[in-house]
Structure formats: C-alpha cells, structure tokens
Residue, then its C-alpha position, 0 to 999 in steps of 0.5 A: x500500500x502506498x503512503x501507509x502512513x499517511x491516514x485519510x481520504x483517498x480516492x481510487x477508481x473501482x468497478x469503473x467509478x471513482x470512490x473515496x476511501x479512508x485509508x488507515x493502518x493496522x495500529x490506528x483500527x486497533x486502537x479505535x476499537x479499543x478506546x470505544x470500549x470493545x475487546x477485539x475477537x478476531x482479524x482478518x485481511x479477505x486473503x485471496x483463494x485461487x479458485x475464486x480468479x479465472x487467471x493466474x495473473x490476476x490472483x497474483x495481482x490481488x494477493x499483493x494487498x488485502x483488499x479489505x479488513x475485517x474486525x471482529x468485536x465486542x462490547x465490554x462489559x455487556 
C-alpha cells in the first residue's frame, strides 16, 4: 500500500467509478476499537483463494494487498 502512513481520504477508481476511501493502518483500527470500549475477537485481511480468479495473473495481482479488513468485536462489559 502506498503512503501507509499517511491516514485519510483517498480516492481510487473501482468497478469503473471513482470512490473515496479512508485509508488507515493496522495500529490506528486497533486502537479505535479499543478506546470505544470493545475487546477485539478476531482479524482478518479477505486473503485471496485461487479458485475464486479465472487467471493466474490476476490472483497474483490481488494477493499483493488485502483488499479489505475485517474486525471482529465486542462490547465490554455487556
């Protein structure tokens, strides 16, 4: 990823369109779900599988970054 580092608003052409995303590092989501009072129960970075992509070429071009962060959590003291 580009810029890691540098949090906030990026925009990025996707499925023919241009989207804004928010863009922020691994240490910056934990810490959000923390200080929100959560306790976090699991990470996952959407790794690609081989059978999903009709070319080699285009697996290898999705497995050099996760696409998406997923983050499970829950409520303290609930």
């Amino acid at each position: 990823v580009d810029n890691y580092f540098e949090s906030g608003e990026r925009e990025h052409e996707w499925l023919g369109r241009v989207i804004t995303k928010y863009h922020h590092t691994l240490e910056e989501w934990v810490k959000f779900v923390k200080t929100s009072g959560f306790r976090i129960e699991d990470i996952r970075e959407s790794r690609p599988v081989r059978t999903n992509f009709q070319s080699e070429e285009e697996f290898v071009r999705r497995s050099r970054i996760p696409l998406f962060l997923f983050v499970s959590a829950q409520k303290i003291g609930v």
